[in-house]
GUTOR-807807 format. One record per residue: x, y, z of N, C-alpha, C in turn. Coordinates in pm, whole numbers, padded with zeros to 5 digits, always signed. Layout:
BEGIN
XYZXYZXYZ/...
end
This chain:
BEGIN
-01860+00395-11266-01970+00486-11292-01942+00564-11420/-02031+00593-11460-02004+00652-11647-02076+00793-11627/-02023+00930-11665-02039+01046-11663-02097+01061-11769/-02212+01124-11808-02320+01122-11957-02375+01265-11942/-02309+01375-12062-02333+01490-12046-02529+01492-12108/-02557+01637-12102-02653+01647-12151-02667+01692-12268/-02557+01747-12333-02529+01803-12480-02510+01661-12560/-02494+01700-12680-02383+01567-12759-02268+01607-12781/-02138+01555-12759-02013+01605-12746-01919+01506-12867/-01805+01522-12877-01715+01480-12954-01567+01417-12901/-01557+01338-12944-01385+01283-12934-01338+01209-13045/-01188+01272-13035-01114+01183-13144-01023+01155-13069/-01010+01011-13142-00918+00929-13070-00751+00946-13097/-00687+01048-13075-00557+01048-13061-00500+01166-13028/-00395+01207-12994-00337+01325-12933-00404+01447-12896/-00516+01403-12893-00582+01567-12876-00627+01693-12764/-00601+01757-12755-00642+01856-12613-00753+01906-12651/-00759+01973-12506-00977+02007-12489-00972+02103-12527/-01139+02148-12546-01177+02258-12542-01273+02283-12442/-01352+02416-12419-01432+02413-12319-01551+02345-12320/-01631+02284-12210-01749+02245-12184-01863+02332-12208/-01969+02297-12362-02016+02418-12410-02173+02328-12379/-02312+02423-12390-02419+02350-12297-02460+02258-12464/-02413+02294-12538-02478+02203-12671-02343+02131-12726/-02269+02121-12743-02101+02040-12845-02035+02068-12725/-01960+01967-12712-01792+01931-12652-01697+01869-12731/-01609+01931-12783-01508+01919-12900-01392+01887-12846/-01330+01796-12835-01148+01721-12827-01115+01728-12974/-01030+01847-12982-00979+01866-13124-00841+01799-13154/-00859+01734-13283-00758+01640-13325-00775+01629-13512/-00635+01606-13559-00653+01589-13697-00715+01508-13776/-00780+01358-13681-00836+01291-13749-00942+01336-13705/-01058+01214-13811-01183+01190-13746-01250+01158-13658/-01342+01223-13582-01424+01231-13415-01516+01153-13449/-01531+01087-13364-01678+01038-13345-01795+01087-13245/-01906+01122-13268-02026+01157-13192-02071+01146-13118/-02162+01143-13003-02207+01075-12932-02313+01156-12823/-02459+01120-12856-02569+01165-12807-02596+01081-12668/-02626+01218-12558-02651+01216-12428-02781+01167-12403/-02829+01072-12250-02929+01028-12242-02959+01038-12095/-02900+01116-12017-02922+01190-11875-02897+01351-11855/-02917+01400-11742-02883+01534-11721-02737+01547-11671/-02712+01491-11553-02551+01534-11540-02518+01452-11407/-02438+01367-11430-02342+01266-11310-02207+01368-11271/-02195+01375-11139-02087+01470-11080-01967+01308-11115/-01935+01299-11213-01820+01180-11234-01749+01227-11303/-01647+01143-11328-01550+01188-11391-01412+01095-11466/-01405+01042-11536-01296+00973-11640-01304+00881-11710/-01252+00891-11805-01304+00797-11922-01189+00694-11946/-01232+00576-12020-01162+00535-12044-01226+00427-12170/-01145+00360-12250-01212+00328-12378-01224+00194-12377/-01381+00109-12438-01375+00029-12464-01468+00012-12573/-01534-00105-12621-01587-00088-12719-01754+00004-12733/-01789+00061-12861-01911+00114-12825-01975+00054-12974/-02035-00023-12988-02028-00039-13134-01925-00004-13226/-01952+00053-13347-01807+00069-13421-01708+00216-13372/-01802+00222-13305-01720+00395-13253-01633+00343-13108/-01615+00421-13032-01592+00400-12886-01679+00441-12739/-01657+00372-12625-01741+00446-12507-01607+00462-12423/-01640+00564-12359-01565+00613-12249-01628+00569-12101/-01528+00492-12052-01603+00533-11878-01503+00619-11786/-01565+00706-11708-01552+00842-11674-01511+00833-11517/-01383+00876-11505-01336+00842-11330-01311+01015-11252/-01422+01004-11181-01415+01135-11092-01266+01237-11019/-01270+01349-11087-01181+01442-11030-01246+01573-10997/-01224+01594-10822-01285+01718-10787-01251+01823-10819/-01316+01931-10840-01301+02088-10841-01409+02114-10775/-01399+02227-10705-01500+02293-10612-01585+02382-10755/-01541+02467-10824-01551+02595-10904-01562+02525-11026/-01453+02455-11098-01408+02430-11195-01372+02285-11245/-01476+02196-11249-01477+02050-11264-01404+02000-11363/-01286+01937-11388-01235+01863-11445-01247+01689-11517/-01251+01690-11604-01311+01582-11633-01189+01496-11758/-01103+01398-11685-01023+01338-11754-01056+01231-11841/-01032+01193-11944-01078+01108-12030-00945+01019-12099/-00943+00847-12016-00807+00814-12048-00839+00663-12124/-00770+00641-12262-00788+00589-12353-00653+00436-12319/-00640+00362-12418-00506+00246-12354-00401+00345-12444/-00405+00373-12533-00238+00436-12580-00287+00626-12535/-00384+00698-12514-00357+00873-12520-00458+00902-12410/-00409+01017-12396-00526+01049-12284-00608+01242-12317/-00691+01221-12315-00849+01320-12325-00821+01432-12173/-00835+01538-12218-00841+01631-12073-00976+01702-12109/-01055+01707-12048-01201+01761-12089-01232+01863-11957/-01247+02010-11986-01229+02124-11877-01354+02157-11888/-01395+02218-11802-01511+02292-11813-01521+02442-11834/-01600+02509-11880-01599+02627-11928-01619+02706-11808/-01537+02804-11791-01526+02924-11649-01690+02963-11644/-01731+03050-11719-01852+03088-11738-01963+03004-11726/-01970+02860-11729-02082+02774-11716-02051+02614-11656/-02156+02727-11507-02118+02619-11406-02225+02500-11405/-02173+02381-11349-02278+02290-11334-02267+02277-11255/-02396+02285-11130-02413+02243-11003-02465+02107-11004/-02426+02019-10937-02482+01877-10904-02632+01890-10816/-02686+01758-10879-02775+01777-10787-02792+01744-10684/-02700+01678-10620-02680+01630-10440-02628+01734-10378/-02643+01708-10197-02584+01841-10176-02429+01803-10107/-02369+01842-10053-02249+01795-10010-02248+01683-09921/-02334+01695-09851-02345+01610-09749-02404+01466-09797/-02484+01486-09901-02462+01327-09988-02347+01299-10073/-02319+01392-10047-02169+01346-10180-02095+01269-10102/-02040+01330-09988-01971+01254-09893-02008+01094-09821/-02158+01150-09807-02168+00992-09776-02179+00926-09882/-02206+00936-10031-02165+00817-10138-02031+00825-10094/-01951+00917-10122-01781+00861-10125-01771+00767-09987/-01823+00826-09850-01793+00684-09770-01844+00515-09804/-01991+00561-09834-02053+00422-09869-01948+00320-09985/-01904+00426-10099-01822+00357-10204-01721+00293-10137/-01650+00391-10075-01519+00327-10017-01516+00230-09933/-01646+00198-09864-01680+00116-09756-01695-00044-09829/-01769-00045-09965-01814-00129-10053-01959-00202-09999/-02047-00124-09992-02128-00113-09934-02234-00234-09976/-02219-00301-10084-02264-00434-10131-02198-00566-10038/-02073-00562-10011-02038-00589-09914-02090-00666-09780/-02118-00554-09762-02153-00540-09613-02284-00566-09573/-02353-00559-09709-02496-00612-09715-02498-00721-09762/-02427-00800-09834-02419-00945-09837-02398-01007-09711/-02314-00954-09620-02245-01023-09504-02369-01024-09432/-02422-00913-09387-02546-00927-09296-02612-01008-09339/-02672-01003-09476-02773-01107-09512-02703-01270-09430/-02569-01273-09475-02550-01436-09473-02581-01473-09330/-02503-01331-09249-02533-01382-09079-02664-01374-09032/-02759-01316-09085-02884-01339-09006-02942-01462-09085/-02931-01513-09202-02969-01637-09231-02915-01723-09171/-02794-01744-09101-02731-01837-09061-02783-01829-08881/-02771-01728-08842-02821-01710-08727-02977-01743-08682/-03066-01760-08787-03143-01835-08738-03207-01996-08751/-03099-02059-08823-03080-02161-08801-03106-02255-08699/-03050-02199-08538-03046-02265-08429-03183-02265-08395/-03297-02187-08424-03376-02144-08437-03506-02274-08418/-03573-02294-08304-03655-02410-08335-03816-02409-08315/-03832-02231-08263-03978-02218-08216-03973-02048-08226/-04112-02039-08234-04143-01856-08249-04103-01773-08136/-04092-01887-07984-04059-01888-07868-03896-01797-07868/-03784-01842-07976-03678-01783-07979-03656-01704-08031/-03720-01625-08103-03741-01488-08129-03814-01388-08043/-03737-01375-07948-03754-01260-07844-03681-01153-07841/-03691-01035-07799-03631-00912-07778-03448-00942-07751/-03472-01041-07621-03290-01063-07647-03231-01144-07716/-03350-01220-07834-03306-01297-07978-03230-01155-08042/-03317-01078-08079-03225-00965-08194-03189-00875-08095/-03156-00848-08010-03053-00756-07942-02919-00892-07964/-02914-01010-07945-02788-01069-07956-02787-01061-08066/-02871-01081-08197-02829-01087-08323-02708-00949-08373/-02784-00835-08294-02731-00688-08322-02568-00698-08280/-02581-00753-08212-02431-00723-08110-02306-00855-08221/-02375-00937-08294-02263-01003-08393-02282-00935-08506/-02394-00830-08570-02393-00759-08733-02314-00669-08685/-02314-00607-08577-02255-00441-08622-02077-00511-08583/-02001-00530-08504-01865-00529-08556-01850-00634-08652/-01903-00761-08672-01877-00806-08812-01888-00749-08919/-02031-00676-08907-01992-00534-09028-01870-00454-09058/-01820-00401-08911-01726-00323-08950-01614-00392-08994/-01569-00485-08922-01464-00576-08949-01479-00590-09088/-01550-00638-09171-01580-00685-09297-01517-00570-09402/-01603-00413-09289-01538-00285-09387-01374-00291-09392/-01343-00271-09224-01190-00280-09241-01136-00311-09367/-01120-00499-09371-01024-00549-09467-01068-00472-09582/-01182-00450-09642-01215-00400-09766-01187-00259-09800/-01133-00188-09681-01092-00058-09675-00893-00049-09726/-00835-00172-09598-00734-00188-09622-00675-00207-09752/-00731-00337-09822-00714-00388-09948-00712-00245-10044/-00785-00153-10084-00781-00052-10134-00657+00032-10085/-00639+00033-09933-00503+00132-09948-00374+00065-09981/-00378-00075-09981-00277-00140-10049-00246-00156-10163/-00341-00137-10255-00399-00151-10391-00364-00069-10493/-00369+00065-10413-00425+00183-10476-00385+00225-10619/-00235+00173-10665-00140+00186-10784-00217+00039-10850/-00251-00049-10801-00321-00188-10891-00476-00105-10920/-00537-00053-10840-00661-00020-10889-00671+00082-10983/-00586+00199-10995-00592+00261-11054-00555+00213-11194/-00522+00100-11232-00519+00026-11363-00663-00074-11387/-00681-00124-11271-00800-00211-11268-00924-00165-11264/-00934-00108-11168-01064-00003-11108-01040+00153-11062/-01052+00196-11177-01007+00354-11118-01100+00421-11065/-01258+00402-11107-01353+00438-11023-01342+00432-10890/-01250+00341-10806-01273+00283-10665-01186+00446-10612/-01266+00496-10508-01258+00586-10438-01100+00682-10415/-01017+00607-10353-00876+00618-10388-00787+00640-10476/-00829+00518-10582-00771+00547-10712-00785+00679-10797/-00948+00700-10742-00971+00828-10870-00961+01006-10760/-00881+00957-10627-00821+01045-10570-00959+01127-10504/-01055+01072-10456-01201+01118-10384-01158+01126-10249/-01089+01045-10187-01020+01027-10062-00850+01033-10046/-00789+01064-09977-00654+01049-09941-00601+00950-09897/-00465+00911-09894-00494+00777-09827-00440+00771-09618/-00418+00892-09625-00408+00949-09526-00570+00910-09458/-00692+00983-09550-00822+00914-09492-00873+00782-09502/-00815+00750-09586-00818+00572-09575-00788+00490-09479/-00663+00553-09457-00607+00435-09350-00671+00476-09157/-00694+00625-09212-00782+00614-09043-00860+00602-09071/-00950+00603-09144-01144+00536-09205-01131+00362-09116/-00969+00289-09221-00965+00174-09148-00947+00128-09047/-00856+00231-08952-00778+00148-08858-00947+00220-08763/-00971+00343-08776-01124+00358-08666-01205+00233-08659/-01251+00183-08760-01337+00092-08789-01324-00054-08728/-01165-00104-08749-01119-00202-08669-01123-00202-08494/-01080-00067-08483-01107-00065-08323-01215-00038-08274/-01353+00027-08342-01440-00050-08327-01484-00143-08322/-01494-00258-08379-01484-00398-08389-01443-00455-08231/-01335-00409-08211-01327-00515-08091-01322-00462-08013/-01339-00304-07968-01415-00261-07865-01538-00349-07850/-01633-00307-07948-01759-00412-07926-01738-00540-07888/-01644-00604-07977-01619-00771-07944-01635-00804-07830/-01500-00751-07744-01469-00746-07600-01573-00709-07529/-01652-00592-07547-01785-00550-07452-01899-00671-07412/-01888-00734-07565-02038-00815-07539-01996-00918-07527/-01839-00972-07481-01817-01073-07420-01880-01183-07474/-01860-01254-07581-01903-01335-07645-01797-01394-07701/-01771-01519-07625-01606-01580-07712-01589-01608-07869/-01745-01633-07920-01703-01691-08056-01738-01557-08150/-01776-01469-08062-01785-01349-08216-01609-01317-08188/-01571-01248-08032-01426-01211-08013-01359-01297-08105/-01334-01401-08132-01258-01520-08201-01288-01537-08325/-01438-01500-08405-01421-01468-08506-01405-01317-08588/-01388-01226-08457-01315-01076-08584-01162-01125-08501/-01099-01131-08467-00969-01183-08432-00923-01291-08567/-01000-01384-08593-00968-01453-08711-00977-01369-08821/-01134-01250-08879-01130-01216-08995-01063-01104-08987/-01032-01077-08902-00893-00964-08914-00768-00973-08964/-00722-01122-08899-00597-01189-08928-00598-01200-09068/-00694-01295-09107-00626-01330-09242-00683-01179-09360/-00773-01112-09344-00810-01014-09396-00667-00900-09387/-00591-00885-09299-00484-00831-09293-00392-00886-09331/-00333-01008-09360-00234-01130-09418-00282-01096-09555/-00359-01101-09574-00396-01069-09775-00363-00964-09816/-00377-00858-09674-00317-00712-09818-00213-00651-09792/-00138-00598-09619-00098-00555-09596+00084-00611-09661/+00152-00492-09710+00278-00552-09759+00392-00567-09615/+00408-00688-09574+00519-00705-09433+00512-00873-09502/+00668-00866-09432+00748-01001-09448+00655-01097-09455/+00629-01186-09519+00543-01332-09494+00385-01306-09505/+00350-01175-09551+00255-01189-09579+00189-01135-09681/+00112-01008-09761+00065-01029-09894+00045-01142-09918/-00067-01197-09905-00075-01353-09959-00178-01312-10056/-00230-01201-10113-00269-01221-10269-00224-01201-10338/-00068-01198-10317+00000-01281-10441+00049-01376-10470/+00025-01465-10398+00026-01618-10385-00125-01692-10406/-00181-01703-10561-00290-01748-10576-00368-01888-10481/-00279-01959-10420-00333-02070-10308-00350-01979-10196/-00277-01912-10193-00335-01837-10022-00399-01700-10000/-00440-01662-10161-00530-01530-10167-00674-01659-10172/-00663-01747-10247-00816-01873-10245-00804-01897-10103/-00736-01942-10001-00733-01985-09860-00824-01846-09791/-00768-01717-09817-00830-01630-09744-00989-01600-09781/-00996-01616-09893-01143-01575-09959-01194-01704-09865/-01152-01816-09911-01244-01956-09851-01293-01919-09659/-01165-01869-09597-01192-01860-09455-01279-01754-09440/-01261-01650-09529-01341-01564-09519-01519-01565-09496/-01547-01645-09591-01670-01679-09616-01684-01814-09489/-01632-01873-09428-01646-01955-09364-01693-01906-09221/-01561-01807-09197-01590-01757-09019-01758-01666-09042/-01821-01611-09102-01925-01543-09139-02002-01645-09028/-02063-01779-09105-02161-01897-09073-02104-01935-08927/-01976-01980-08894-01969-02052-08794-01988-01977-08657/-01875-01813-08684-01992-01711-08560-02095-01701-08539/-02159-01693-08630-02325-01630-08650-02413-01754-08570/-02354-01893-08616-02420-01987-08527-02386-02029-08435/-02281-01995-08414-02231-02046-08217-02245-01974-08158/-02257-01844-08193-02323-01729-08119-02455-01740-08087/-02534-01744-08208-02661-01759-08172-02722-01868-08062/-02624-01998-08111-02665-02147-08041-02631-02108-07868/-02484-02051-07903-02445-02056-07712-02497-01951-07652/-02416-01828-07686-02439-01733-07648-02591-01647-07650/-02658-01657-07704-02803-01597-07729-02909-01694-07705/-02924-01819-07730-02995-01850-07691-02964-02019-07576/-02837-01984-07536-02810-02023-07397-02779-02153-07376/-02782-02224-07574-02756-02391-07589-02637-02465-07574/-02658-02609-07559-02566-02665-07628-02539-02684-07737/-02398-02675-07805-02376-02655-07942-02371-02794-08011/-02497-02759-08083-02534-02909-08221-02542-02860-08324/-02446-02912-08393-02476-02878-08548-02599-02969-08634/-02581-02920-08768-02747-02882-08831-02720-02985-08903/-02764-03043-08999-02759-03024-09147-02768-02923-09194/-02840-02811-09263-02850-02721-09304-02724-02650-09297/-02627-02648-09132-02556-02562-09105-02441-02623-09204/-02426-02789-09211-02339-02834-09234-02265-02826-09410/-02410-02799-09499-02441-02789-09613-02383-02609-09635/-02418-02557-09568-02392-02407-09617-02248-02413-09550/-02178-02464-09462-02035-02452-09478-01971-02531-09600/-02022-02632-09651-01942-02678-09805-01980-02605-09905/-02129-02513-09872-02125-02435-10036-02085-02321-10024/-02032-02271-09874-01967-02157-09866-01789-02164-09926/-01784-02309-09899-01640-02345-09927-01594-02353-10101/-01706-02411-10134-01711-02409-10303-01694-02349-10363/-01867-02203-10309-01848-02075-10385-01703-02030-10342/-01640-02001-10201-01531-01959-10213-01421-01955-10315/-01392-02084-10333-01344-02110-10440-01307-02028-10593/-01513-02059-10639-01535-02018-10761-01524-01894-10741/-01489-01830-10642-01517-01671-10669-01401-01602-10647/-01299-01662-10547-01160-01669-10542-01100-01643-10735/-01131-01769-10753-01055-01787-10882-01137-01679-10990/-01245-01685-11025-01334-01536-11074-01251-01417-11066/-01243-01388-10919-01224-01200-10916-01086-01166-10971/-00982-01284-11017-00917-01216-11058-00918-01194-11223/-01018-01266-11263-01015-01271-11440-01033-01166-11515/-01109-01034-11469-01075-00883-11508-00946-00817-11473/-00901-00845-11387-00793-00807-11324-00668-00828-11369/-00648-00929-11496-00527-00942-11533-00402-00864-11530/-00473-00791-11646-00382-00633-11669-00292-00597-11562/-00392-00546-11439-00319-00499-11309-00213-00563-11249/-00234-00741-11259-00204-00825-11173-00067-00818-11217/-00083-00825-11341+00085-00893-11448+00146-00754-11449/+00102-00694-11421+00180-00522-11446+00267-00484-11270/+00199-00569-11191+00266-00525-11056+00303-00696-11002/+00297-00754-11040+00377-00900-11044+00285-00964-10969/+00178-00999-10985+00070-01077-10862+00052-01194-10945/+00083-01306-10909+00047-01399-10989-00084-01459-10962/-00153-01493-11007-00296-01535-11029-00282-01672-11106/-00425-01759-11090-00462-01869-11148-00467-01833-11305/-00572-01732-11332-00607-01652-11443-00481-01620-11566/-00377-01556-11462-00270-01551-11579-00187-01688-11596/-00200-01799-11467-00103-01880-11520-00160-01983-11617/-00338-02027-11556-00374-02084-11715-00485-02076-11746/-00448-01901-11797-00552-01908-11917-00699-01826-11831/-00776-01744-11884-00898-01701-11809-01018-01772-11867/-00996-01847-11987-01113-01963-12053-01099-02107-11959/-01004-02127-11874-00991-02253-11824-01036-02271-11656/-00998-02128-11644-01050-02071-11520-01201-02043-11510/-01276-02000-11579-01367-01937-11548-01461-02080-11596/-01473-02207-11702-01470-02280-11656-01497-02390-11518/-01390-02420-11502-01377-02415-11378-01472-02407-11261/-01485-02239-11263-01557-02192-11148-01683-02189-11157/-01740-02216-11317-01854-02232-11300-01885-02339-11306/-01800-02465-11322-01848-02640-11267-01819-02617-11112/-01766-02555-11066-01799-02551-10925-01926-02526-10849/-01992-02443-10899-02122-02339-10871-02210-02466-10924/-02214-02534-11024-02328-02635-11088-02298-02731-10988/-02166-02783-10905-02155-02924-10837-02249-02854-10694/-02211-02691-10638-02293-02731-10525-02447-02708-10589/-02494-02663-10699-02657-02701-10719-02733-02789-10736/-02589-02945-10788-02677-03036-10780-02640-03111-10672/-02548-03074-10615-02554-03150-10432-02658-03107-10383/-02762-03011-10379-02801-02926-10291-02975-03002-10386/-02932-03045-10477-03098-03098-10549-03092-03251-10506/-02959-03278-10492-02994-03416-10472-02997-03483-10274/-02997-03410-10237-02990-03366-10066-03114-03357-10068/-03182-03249-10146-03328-03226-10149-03429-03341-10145/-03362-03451-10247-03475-03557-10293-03479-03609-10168/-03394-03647-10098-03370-03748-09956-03464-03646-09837/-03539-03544-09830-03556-03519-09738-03736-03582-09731/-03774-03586-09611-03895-03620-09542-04023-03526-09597/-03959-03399-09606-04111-03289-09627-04127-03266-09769/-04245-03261-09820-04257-03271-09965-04264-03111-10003/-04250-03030-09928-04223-02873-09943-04110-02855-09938/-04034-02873-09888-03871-02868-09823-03853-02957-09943/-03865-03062-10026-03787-03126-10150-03849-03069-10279/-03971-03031-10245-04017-02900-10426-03883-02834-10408/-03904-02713-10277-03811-02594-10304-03710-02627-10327/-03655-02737-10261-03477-02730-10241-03457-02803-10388/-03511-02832-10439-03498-02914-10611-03518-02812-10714/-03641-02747-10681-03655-02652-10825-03579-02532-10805/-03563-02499-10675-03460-02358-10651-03335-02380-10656/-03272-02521-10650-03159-02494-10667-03139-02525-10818/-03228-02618-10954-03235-02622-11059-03209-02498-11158/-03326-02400-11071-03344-02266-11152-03242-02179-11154/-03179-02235-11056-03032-02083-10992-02945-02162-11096/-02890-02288-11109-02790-02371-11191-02849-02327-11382/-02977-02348-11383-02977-02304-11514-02949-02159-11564/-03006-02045-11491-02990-01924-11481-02824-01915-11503/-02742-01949-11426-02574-01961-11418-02530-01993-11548/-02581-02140-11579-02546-02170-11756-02586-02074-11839/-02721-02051-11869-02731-01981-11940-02660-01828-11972/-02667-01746-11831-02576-01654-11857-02482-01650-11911/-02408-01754-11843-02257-01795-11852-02210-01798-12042/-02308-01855-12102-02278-01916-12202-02244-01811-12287/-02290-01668-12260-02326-01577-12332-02215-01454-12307/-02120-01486-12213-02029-01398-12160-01909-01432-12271/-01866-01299-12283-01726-01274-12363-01628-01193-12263/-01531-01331-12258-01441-01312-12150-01361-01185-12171/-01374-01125-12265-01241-01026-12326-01343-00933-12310/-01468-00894-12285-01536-00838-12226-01505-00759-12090/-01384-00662-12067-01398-00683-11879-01497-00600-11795/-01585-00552-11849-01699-00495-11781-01827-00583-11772/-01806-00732-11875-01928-00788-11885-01870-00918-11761/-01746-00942-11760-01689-01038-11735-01677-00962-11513/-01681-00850-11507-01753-00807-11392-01866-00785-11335/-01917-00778-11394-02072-00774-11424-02114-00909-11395/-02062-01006-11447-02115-01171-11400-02061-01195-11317/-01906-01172-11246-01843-01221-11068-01985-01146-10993/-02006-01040-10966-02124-00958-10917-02201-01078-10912/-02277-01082-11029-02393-01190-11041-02381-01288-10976/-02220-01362-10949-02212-01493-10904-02206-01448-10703/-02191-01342-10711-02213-01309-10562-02385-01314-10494/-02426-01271-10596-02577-01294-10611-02636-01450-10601/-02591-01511-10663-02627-01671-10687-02592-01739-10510/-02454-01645-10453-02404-01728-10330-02488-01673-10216/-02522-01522-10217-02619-01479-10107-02793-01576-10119/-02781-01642-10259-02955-01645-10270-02962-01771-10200/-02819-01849-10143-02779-01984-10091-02847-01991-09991/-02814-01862-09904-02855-01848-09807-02989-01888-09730/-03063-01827-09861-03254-01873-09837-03277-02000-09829/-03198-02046-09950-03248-02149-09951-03201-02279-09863/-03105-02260-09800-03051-02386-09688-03144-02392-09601/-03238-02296-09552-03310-02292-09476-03415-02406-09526/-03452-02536-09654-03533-02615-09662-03480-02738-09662/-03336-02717-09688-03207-02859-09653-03259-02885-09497/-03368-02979-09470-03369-03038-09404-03441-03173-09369/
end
């Protein structure tokens, strides 16, 4: 998140200490030359900067430090670091009130994109089994409810954990992330997580459903094998078995969501789909491509606390690559599946939608500068986007 005063303020780039936060100039005084820089909002309660390119000058992005009274605002560069205070006499009140502040800091910490991808995938997948208007009844989405909410939480867990394991890697990688920029303790972290987990299988166990119990028991396991530091496990630092966990990850999502739905909710015998069968290989794919992706901003962090990655061992041009001939093989599996089907609606969509998503991908793609790492995040995002839009569309793979 980027903090954008309402004055125009000043920085120079080297040794310099603050001065106060004035409602027109903010001056970081230093012997060289400052550069300028005109405001285009009223006021983000954020906080820390850090430098990358801004045209020929520089931009700062801005990592939050609280003061109740007296807001602090750190500004940290790759070789010096910016302390930017605010003036005693002139306060800025935010415009949220506390009680939204807090719930952004939970939602952030939660990763709240997340968790809304996951739902999306399980109720697309969950109605799959789906063969008449007849199965959409009242105890259709009361069972649907009873696999979103602890798969939700479960989902938060690991993504909670990973951060308190992190917290010295993020604060190089992502200092915005909640922890890092010290919004939470990790004292509240780790009970944010461990509450959340035992939710999970309180519910599990309640609604007595073997294949959801069996799948947060699985995404727990390996979601806890990836971050937590104990003998034999951290496995994201072992680039084959941080890709193994992402891959299972995305896998147990589909296969609960439909054996639940198939057995448990709506009372079947369990037959698999096509459709079902197709979104477990492009869940397996994207896994993959996105596995190998998330770490290509991440270098820095990785090589600084010894995590070895695909990315640093060859190369983030060979990698990224790569992951995006992965993403084009399942669009044209998924066009050429299309041609073979019976319904001439079901082979438009599944041909031109999966065409348009594959060109959209190139084209972006082509235009990304890997040494970019805000643009080069900015497109993993996107490619999370491309894997939720999968979702819709399996529904004509048939």
């Amino acid at each position: 998140m980027i903090l954008i005063l309402t004055s125009s303020f000043s920085l120079r780039p080297q040794h310099g200490f603050a001065t106060s936060l004035q409602s027109q100039r903010t001056q970081i005084h230093n012997s060289n030359k400052y550069k300028e820089y005109k405001s285009v909002m009223d006021f983000l309660p954020i906080a820390s900067i850090s430098k990358c390119s801004f045209g020929n000058s520089y931009r700062y992005k801005l990592v939050r430090e609280q003061k109740v009274h007296s807001p602090t605002f750190c500004a940290q560069s790759t070789n010096e670091e910016f302390i930017l205070q605010q003036k005693n006499n002139h306060i800025i009140t935010p415009p949220q009130s506390s009680l939204w502040k807090n719930v952004d800091v939970f939602l952030r910490f939660c990763r709240l994109h997340s968790i809304i991808g996951g739902i999306v995938g399980l109720i697309s997948i969950s109605l799959l089994p789906v063969t008449s208007l007849g199965d959409l009844s009242p105890g259709f989405f009361t069972g649907l409810l009873k696999a979103i909410i602890p798969m939700a939480l479960i989902n938060t867990y690991t993504s909670c954990l990973n951060q308190v394991t992190d917290v010295e890697i993020d604060k190089v990688n992502k200092p915005h992330f909640v922890l890092a920029s010290g919004e939470y303790t990790m004292e509240q972290g780790k009970a944010i997580g461990a509450a959340l987990a035992l939710m999970a299988f309180i519910m599990g166990i309640y609604f007595n459903s073997p294949s959801l119990l069996l799948g947060l028991v699985a995404y727990f396991f390996v979601g806890t094998a990836y971050s937590v530091k104990l003998p034999l496990l951290r496995w994201k630092k072992n680039p084959f078995l941080a890709a193994f966990v992402i891959i299972n990850i995305l896998l147990i999502v589909p296969i609960v969501s439909f054996i639940h739905t198939q057995t448990y909710v709506l009372g079947r015998p369990l037959v698999f789909t096509k459709p079902f069968a197709f979104s477990l290989f492009g869940n397996t794919m994207f896994g993959i491509a996105l596995a190998l992706m998330k770490d290509i901003p991440d270098m820095e962090g990785d090589k600084a606390f010894g995590i070895q990655t695909f990315s640093l061992m060859h190369g983030k041009r060979k990698v990224f690559d790569i992951c995006r001939s992965i993403m084009l093989t399942v669009y044209g599996s998924a066009m050429l599946i299309g041609t073979l089907s019976s319904s001439p609606l079901n082979k438009l969509i599944t041909v031109l939608g999966h065409g348009a998503l594959g060109c959209i991908l190139w084209t972006r793609s082509q235009s990304l500068n890997l040494d970019d790492v805000p643009a080069v995040e900015s497109f993993y995002m996107f490619s999370w986007k491309l894997f939720y839009a999968e979702y819709l569309l399996v529904h004509f793979l048939r």
